[in-house]
C-alpha positions as CSV (number, residue, x, y, z in Angstrom):
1,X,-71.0,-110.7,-162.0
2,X,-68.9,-112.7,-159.6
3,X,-66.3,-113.4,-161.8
4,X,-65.9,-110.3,-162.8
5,X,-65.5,-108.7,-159.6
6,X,-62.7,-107.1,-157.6
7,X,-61.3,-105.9,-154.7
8,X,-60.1,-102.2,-154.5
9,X,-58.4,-100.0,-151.4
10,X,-62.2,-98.7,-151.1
11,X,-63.8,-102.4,-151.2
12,X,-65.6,-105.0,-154.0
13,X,-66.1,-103.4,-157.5
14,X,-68.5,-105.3,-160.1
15,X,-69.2,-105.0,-163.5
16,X,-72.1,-103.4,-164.8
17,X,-74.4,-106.3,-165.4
18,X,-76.4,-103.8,-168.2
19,X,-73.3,-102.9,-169.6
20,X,-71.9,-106.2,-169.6
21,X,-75.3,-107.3,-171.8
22,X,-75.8,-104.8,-174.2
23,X,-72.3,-104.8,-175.5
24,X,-73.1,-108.8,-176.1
25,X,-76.2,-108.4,-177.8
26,X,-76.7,-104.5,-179.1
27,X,-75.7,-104.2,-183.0
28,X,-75.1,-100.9,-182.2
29,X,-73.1,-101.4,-179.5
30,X,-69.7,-100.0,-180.9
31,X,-71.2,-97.3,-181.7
32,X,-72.8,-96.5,-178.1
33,X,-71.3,-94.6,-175.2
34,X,-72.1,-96.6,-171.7
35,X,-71.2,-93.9,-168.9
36,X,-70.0,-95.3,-166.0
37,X,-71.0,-94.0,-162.5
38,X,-70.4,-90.3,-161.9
39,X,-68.8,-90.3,-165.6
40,X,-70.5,-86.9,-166.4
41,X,-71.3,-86.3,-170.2
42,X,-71.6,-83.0,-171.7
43,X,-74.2,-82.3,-174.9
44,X,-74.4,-78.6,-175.3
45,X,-73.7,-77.4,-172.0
46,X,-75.9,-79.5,-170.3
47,X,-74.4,-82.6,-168.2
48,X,-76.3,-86.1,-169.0
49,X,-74.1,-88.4,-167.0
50,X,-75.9,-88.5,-163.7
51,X,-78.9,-90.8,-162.7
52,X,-80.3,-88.3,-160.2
53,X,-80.0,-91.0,-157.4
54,X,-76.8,-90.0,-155.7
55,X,-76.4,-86.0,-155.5
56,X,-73.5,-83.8,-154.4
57,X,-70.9,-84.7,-152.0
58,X,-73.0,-88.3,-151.6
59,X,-76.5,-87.0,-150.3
60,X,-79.5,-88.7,-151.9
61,X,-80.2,-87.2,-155.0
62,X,-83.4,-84.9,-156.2
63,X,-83.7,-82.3,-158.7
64,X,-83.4,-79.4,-156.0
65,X,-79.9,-80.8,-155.1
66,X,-78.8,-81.1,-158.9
67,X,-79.5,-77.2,-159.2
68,X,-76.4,-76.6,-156.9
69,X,-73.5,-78.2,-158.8
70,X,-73.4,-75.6,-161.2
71,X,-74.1,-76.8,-165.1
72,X,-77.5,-77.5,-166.8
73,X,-78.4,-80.8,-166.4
74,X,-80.9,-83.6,-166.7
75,X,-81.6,-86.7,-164.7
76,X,-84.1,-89.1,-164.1
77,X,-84.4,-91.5,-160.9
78,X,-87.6,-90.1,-159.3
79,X,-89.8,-91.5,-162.1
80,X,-91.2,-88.0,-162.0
81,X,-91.2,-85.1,-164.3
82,X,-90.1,-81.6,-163.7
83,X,-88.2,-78.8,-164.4
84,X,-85.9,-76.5,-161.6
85,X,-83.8,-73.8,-162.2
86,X,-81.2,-75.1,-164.6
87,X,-82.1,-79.0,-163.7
88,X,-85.0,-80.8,-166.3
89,X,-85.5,-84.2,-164.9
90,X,-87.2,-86.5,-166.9
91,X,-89.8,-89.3,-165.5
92,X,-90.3,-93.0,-166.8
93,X,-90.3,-95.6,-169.0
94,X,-91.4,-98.2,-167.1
95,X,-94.9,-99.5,-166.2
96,X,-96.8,-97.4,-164.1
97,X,-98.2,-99.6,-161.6
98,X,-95.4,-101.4,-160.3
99,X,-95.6,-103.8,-157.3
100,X,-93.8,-101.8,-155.2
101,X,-95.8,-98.0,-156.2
102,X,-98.5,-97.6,-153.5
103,X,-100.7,-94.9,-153.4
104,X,-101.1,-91.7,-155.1
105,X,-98.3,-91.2,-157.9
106,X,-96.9,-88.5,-159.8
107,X,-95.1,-91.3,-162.0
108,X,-95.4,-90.3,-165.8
109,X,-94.2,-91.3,-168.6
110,X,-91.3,-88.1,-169.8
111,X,-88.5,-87.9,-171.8
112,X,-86.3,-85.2,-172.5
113,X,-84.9,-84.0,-176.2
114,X,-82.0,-81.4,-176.4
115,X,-82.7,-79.2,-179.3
116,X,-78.9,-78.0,-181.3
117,X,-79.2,-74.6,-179.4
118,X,-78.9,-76.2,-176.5
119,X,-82.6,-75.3,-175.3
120,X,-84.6,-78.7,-174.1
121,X,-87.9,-80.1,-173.9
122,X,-89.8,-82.7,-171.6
123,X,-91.9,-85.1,-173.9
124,X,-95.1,-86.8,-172.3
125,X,-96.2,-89.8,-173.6
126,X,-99.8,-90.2,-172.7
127,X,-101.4,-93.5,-173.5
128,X,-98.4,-94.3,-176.1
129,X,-99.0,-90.8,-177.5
130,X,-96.9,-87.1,-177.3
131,X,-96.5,-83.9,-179.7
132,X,-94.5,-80.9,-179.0
């Protein structure tokens, strides 16, 4: 990462060390799209490019903010399901009980699929299971 780092007018730009990564070792990966930040990506009218982390004009990001910007869109981030207004967010893929997740958790395992009419689902994967 620090060799391929830069300055800029705005200050140090790095590479994107998952980027960087899967290009070296995916099969697939000429054949993969990696977004970079605030690259927005359309499938159907619905925008896939956004994490969820940083929402408009820089404020933290959460699905409530992500209703404002105008298009359909999913994101992740929060590692919590849900759906608001025009905003499906998915939750994770990760372990549950991560060192750092105290407490009482809303964490579940969700993913989203975008049907060819544009409508979407949110798939939960209970104990390595889901249907629709």
């Amino acid at each position: 990462m620090l060799e391929g780092s830069t300055w800029t007018e705005t200050g140090a730009q790095t590479i994107d060390p998952f980027t960087y990564w899967a290009k070296k070792m995916m099969c697939s990966a000429g054949r993969t799209t990696f977004l970079e930040r605030d690259q927005g990506f359309m499938i159907n009218g619905i925008d896939v490019g956004q994490h969820g982390d940083v929402g408009p004009n820089g404020a933290r990001g959460n699905r409530r903010s992500f209703t404002k910007i105008g298009v359909k869109s999913i994101i992740g981030h929060s590692h919590s399901p849900g759906i608001e207004d025009g905003v499906y967010q998915t939750g994770t893929n990760s372990l549950l009980a991560l060192e750092y997740a105290r407490g009482p958790s809303s964490w579940l395992h969700t993913d989203c699929i975008i049907y060819g009419n544009g409508k979407r689902t949110l798939i939960n994967i209970i104990d390595g299971k889901w249907r629709i």
